[in-house]
Rosetta silent file (secondary structure, phi, psi, omega in degrees, C-alpha in Angstrom):
SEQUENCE: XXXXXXXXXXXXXXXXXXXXXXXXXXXXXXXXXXXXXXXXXXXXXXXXXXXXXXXXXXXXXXXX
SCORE:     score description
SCORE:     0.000 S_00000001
   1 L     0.000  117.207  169.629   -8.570   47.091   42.599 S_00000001
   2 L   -86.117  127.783 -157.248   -7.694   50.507   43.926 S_00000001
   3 L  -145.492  114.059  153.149   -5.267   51.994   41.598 S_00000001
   4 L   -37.401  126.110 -178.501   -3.624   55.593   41.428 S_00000001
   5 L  -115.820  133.533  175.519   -4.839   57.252   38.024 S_00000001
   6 L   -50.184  160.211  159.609   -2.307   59.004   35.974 S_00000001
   7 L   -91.209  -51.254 -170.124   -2.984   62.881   35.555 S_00000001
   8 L  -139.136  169.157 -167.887   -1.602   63.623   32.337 S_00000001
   9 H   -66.618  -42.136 -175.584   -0.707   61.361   28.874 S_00000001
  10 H   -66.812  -78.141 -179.468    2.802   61.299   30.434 S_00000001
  11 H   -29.877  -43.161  174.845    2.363   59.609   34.015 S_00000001
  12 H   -49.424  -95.313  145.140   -0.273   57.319   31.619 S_00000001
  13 H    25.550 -108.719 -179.482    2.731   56.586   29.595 S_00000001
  14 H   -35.208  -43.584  162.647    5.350   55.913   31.971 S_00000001
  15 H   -61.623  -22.590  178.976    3.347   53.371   34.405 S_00000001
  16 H   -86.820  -11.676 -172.979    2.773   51.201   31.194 S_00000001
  17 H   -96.266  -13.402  168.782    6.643   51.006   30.142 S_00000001
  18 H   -68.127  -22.720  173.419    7.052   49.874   33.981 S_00000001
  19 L   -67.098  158.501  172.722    5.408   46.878   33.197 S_00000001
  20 L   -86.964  109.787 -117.246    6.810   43.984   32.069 S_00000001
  21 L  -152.054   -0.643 -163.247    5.306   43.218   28.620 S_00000001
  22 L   -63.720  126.760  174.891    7.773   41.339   26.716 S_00000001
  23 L   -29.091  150.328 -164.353    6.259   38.839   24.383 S_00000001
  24 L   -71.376  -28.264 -148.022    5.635   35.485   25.182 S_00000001
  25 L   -91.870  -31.758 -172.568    7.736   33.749   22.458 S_00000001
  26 L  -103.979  -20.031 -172.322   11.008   36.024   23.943 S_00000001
  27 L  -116.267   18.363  163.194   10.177   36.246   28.135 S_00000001
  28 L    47.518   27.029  168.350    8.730   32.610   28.336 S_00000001
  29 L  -144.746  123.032 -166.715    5.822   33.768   30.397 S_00000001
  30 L   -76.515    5.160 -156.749    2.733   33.390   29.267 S_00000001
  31 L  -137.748    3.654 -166.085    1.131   35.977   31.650 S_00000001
  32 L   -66.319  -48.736  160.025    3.715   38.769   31.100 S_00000001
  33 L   -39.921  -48.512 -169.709    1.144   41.024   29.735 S_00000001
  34 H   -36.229  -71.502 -168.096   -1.572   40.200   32.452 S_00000001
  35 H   -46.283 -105.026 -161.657   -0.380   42.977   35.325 S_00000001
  36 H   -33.288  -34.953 -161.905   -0.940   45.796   32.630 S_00000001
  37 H   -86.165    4.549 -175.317   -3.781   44.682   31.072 S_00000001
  38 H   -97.548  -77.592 -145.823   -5.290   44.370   35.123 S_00000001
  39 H   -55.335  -46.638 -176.814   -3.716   47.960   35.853 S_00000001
  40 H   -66.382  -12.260 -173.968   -5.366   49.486   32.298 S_00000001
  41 H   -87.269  -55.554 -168.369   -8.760   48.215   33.326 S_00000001
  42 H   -68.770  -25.031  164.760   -8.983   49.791   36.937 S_00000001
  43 H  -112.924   23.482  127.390   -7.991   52.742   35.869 S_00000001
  44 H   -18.426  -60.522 -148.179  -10.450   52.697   32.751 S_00000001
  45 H  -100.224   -7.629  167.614  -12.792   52.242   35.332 S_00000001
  46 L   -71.649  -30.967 -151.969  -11.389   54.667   37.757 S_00000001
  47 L  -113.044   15.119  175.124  -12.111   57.126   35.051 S_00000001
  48 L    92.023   -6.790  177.407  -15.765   56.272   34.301 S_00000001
  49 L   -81.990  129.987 -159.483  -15.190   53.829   31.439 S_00000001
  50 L   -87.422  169.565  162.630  -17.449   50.708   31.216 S_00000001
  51 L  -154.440  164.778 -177.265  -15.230   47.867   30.288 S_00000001
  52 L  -174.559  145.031 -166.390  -15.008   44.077   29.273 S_00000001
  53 L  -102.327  160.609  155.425  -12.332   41.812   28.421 S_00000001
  54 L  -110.758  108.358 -177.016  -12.311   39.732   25.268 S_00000001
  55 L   -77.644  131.918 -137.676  -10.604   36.653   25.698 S_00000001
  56 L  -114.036   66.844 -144.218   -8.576   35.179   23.012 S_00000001
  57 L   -42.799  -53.839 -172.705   -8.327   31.291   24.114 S_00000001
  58 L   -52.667  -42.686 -172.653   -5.860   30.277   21.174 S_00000001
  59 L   -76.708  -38.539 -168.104   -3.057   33.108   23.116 S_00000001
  60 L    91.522   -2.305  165.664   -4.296   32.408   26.543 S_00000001
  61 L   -94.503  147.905  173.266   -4.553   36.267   26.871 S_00000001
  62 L  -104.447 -166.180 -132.343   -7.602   38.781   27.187 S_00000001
  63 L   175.834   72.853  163.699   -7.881   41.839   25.519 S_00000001
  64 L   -97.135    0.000    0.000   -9.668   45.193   27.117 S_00000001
């Protein structure tokens, strides 16, 4: 995934509150999380950071 990497703590910031994130139990989508937790890994990894998700079966969610 090619992904623009933030500059500063702000731009970091602001691209994660664009996502949608709302909890599963209130947005009925069980995946609402997914897109950020996709977006935070490439640019982890844009930045030189090894990474790995842990995946949490009972939520149906990962975890990097």
């Amino acid at each position: 995934m090619s992904v623009r990497t933030p500059e500063t703590v702000v731009e970091l910031l602001q691209e994660m509150v664009r996502h949608e994130t709302v909890n599963t139990i209130v947005s009925g989508n069980p995946f609402a999380e997914a897109k950020l937790t996709d977006w935070l890994e490439a640019v982890a990894k844009a930045w030189g950071f090894h990474t790995r998700r842990i995946e949490v079966p009972e939520i149906g969610r990962a975890h990097v």
